[in-house]
C-alpha positions as CSV (number, residue, x, y, z in Angstrom):
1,X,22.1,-8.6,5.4
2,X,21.6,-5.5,3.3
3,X,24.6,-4.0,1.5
4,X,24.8,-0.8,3.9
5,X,25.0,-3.2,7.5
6,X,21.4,-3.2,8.2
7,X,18.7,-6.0,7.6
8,X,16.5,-3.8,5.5
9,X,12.6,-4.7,5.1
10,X,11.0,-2.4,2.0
11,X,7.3,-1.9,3.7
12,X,5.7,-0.7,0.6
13,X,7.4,-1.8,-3.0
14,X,5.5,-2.4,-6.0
15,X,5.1,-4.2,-9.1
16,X,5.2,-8.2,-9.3
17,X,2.4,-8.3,-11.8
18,X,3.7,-11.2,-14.9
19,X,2.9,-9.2,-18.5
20,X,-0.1,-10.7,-20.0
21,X,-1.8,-11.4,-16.2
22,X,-5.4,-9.3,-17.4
23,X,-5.7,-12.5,-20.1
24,X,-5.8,-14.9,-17.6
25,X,-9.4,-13.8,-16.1
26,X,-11.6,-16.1,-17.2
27,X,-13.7,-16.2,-20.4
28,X,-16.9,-14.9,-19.0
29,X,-15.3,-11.7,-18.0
30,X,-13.2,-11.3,-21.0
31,X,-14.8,-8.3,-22.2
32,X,-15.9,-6.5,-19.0
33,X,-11.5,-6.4,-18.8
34,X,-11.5,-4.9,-21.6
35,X,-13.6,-2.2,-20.7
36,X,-11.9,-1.8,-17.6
37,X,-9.2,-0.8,-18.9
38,X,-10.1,1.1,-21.0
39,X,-11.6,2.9,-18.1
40,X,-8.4,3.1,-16.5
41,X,-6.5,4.5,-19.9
42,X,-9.5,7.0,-20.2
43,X,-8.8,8.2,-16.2
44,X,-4.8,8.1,-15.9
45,X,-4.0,9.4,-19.2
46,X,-1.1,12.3,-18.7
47,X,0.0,10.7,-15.8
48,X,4.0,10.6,-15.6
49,X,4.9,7.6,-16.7
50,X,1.7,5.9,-16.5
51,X,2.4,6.4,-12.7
52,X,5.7,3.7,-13.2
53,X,9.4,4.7,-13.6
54,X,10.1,4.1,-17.3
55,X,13.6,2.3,-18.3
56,X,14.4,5.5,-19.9
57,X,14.9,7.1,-16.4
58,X,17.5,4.4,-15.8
59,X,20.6,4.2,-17.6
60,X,21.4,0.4,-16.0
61,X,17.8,-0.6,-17.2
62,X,17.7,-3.8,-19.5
63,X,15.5,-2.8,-22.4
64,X,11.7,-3.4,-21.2
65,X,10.6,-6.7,-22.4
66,X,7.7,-6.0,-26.0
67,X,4.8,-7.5,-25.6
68,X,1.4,-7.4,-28.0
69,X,-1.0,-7.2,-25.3
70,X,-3.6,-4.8,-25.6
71,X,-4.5,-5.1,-22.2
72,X,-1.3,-4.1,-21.0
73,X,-1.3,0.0,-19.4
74,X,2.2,0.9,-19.0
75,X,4.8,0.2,-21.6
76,X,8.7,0.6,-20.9
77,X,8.7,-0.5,-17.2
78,X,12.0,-1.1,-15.4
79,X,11.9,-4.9,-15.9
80,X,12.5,-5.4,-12.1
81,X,8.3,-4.9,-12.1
82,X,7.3,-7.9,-13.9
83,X,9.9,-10.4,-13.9
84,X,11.7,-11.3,-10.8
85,X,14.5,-12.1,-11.6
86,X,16.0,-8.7,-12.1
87,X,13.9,-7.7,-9.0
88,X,16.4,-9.9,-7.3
89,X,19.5,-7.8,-8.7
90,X,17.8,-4.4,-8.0
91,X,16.8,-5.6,-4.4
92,X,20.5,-6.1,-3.6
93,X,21.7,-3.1,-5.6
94,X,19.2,-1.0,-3.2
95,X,20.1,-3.2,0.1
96,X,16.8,-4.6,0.2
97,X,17.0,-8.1,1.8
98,X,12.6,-8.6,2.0
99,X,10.2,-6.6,-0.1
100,X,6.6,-6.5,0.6
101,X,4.9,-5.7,-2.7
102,X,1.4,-4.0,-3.1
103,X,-0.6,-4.8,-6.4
104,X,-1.9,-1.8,-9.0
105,X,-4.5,1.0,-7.3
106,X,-7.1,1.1,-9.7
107,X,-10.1,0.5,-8.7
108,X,-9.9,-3.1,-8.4
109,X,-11.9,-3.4,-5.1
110,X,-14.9,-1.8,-7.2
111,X,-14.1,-2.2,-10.7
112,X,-16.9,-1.2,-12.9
113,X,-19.4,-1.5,-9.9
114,X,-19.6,-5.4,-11.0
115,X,-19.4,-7.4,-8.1
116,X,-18.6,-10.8,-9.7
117,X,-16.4,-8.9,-12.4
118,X,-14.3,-7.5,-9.2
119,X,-14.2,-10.8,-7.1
120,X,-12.7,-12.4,-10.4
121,X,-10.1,-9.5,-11.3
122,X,-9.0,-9.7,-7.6
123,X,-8.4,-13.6,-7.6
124,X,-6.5,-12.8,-10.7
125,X,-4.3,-10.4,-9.6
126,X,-3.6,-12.3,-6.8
127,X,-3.3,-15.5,-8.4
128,X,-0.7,-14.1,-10.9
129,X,1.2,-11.8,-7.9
130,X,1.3,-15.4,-6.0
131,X,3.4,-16.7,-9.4
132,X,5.7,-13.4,-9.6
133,X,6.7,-13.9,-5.7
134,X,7.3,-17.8,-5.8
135,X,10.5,-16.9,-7.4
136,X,12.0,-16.2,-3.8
137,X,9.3,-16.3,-1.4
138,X,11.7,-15.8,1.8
139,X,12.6,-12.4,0.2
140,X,9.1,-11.4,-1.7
141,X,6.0,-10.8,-0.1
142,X,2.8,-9.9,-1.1
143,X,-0.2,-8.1,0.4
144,X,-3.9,-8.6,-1.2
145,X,-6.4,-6.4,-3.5
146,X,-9.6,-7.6,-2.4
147,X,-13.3,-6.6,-3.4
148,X,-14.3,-4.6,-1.1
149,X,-17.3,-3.6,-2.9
150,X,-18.1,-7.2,-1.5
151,X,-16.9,-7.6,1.8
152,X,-18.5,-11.0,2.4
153,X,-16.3,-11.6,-0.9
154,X,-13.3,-9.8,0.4
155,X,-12.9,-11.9,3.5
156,X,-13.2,-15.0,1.5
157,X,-10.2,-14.3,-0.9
158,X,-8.0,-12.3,2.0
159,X,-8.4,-16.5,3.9
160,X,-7.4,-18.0,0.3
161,X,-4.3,-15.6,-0.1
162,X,-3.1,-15.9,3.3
163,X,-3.8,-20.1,3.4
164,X,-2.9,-20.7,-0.2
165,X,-0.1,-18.4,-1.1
166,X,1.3,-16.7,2.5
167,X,0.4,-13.0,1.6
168,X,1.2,-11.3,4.6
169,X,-1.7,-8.5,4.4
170,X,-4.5,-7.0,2.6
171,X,-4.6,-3.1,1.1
172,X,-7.6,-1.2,0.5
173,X,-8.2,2.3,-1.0
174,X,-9.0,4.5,1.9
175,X,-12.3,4.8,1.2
176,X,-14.4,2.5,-0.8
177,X,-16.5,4.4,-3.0
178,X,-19.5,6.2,-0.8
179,X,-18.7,4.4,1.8
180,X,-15.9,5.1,4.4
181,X,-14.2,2.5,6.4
182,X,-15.6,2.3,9.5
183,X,-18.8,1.3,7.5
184,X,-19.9,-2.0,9.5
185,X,-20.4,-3.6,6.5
186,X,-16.4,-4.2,6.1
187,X,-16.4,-5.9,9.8
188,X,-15.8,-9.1,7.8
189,X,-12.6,-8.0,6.4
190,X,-11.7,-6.8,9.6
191,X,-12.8,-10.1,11.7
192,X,-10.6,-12.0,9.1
193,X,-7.1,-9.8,8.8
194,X,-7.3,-10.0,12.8
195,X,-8.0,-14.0,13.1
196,X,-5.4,-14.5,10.5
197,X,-2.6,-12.6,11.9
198,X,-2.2,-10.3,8.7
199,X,-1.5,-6.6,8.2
200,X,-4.7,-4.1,6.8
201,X,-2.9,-1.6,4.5
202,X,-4.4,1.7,3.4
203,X,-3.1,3.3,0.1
204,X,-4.0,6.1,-1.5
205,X,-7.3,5.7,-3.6
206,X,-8.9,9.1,-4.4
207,X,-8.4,9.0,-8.1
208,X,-9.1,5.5,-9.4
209,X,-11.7,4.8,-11.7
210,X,-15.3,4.5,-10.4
211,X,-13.9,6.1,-7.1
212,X,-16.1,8.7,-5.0
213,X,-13.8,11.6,-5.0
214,X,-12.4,12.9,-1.6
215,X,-11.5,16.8,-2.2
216,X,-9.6,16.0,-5.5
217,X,-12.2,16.7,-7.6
218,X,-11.6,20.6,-6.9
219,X,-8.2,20.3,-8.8
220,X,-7.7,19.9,-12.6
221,X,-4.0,19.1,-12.7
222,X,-2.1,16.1,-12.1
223,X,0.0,17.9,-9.2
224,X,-3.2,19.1,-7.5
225,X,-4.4,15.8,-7.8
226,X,-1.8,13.5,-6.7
227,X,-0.4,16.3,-3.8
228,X,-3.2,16.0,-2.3
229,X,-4.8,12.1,-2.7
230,X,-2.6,10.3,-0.3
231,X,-2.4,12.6,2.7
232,X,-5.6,13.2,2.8
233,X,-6.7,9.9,2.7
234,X,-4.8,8.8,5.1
235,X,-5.7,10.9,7.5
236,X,-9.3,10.2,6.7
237,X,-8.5,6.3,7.4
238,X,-6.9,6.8,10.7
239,X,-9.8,8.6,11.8
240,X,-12.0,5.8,10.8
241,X,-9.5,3.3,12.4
242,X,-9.9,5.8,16.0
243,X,-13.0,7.7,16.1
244,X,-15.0,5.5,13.7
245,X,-14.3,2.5,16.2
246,X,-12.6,-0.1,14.0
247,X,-9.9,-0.5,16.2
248,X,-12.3,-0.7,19.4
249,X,-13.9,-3.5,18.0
250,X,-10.9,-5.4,16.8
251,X,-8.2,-4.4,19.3
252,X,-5.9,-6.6,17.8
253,X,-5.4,-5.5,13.7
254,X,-2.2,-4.0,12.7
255,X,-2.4,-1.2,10.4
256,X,0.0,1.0,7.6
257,X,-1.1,4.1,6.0
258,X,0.7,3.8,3.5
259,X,2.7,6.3,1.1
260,X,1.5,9.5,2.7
261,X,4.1,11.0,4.4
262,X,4.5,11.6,8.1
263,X,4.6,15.2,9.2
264,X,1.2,15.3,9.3
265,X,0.7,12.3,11.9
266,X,1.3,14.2,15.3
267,X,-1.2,17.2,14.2
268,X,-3.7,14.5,13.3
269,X,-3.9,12.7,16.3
270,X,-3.9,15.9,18.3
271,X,-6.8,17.5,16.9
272,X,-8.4,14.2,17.2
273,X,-7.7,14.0,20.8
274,X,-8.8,17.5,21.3
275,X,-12.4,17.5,19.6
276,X,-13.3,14.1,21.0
277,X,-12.3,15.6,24.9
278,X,-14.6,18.5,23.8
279,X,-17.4,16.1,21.9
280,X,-17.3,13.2,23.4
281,X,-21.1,12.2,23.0
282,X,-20.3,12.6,19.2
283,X,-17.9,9.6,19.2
284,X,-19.8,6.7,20.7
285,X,-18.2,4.0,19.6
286,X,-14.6,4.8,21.4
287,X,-14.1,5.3,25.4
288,X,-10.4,7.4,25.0
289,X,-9.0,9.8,23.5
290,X,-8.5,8.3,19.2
291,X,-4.1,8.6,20.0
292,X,-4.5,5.7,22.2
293,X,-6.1,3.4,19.6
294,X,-3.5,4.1,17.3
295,X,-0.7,3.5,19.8
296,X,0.8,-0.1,19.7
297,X,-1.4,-0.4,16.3
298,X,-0.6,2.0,13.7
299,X,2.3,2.6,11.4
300,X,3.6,4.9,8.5
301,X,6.3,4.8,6.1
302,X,8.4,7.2,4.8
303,X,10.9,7.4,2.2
304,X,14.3,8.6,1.9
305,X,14.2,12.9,1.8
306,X,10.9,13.5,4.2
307,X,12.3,15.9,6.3
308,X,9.6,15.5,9.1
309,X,11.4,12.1,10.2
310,X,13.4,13.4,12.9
311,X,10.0,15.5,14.0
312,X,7.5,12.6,14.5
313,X,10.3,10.3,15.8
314,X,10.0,13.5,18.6
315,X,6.8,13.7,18.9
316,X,5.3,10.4,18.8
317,X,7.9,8.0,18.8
318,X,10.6,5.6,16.8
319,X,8.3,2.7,16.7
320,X,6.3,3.3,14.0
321,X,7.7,4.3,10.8
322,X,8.9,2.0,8.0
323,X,11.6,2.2,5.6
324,X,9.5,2.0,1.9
325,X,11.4,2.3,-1.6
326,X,8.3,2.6,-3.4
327,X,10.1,0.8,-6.2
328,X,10.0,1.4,-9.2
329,X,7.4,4.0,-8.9
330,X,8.1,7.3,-11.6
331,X,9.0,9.3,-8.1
332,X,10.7,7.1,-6.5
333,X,14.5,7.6,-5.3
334,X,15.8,4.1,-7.0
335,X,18.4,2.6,-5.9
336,X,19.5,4.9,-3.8
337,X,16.4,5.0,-1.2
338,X,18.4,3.0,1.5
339,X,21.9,4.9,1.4
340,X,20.1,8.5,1.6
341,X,18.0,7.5,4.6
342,X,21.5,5.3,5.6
343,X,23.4,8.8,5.3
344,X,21.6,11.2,6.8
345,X,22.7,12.7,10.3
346,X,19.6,13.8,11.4
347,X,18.5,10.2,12.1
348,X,19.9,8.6,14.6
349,X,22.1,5.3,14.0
350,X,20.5,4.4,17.1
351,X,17.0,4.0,15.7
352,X,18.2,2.7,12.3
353,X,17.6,-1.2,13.6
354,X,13.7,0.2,13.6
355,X,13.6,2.2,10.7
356,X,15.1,-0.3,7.9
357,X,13.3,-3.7,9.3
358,X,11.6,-3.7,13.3
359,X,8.8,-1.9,12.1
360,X,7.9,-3.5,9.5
361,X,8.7,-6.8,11.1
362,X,5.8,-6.4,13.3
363,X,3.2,-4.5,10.7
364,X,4.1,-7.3,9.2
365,X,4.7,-10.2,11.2
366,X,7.8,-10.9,9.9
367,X,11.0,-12.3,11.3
368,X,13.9,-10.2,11.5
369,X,17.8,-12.4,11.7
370,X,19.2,-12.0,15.0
């Protein structure tokens, strides 16, 4: 039980990537790494702090561990991030009893355009991820990067993470290059995270290397940029989870949009609802109104100071927004995520039980102590 009297389950965390994991592709991809990353330094450079907390943000840090890889992107992350031991610590200092961890956004589901090159940089993330959370499985969970530029592929290695190491979901950028989601080319992913029982995650991925830009590509700062990725993918993924039919033809996936806020939610699903009553010929592959697809099927998460909460527990209802740290990103509220939300007296004690771990628990399917 969490340090603040709740069972708390952290729907979106991150890190749990070993240092040194990039060396362990194997041989014959050894230099297309190399010039993946240095695709991904090329695109994220100026980014606060590489995108990750730094340990000079945090006086309680322990000094970030040195390393001499040249494949490594972000130096002087909070340690919690690649070694799990002192994710443990942090996790309790929070009053985090499970965290569900989601892997880098850069491209991976693409990288280069190389579909071997991608297929083996997944299973390597993975593979090193599965390492990170075998620490203390009961309390670290994993969801999978998967290449999606492959979706035969994809399916594959979403079966071998969820058979061979647990993981409890796949994520995917919310579009995947030129192609958005309801393409029925990714059925396969789809077919699988529904037989399997496992969450499909959407998260962010308008800026990654090799990505087809959605709107951002107007903006030339890194506010501009980052304001505006998340939100707007999302909202492009829950129309292709509604209008575009995905849920209609697999009734029974789960699915977070994740990191995005959730203000927007209730005008979204309205203005879906309104132009498919008034075009309904336009949006063959559904038979009612896109709301009703998401109902029962479709979560957010929110972190501690959104001050939309209270609205879209009003408007559409308690049951589908997670508690997320997003640990130990650079704008993250660490370690004091779960006391402000805890704290605040616009929220309801009553709904807290769903907030900090219910929610999640089913996204997830994840037990929650009685």
């Amino acid at each position: 039980m969490g340090r603040f009297g709740h069972f708390v389950i952290d729907a979106d965390g991150h890190g749990g990537e070993p240092l040194g994991w990039r060396k362990r592709i194997p041989d014959a991809f050894a230099s297309r790494m190399r010039e993946y990353v240095d695709s991904m330094r090329a695109k994220y450079t100026n980014l606060p702090g590489s995108g990750v907390r730094s340990t000079e943000q945090d006086d309680d840090a322990a000094p970030a561990q040195t390393t001499d890889d040249d494949l490594e992107i972000t130096s002087d992350m909070r340690p919690g991030m690649y070694d799990p031991e002192p994710r443990m610590k942090d996790m309790d200092d929070e009053g985090i009893d499970v965290a569900v961890l989601f892997p880098p956004g850069s491209g991976e589901e693409w990288a280069l355009g190389d579909v071997d090159f991608s297929v083996a940089l997944c299973r390597t993330l993975n593979d090193a991820r599965a390492e990170y959370a075998s620490h203390d499985p009961d309390r670290l969970k994993l969801v999978a990067k998967l290449p999606m530029i492959e979706p035969k592929a994809a399916a594959e290695e979403l079966e071998r993470c969820v058979t061979e190491h647990g993981f409890v979901g796949l994520v995917t950028a919310t579009h995947i290059r030129d192609k958005n989601l309801d393409d029925p080319s990714f059925d396969p992913v789809w077919e699988a995270a529904e037989r399997l029982n496992v969450a499909v995650c959407t998260h962010g991925g308008g800026q990654a290397p090799g990505q087809t830009p959605l709107m951002i590509d107007r903006f030339d700062t890194r506010l501009g940029v980052h304001a505006m990725t998340h939100p707007l993918g999302a909202m492009q993924a829950v129309m292709h989870f509604t209008v575009g039919g995905i849920w209609a033809r697999y009734p029974g996936l789960r699915v977070g949009f994740m990191e995005a806020g959730v203000g927007w939610l209730p005008f979204w699903l309205e203005r879906l609802d309104e132009h498919w009553e008034m075009m309904a010929d336009q949006a063959p592959l559904i038979d009612r109104a896109p709301s009703t697809y998401f109902e029962g099927r479709g979560f957010l998460t929110t972190e501690p100071d959104e001050k939309m909460v209270p609205y879209l527990f009003d408007a559409v209802g308690s049951d589908i927004v997670c508690y997320s740290s997003d640990y130990c990103h650079w704008d993250c509220a660490f370690p004091n995520s779960v006391k402000i939300l805890v704290e605040r007296e616009d929220i309801p004690k009553t709904i807290h039980p769903e907030l900090f771990a219910g929610n999640a628990a089913k996204l997830y399917n994840l037990e929650v102590p009685s």
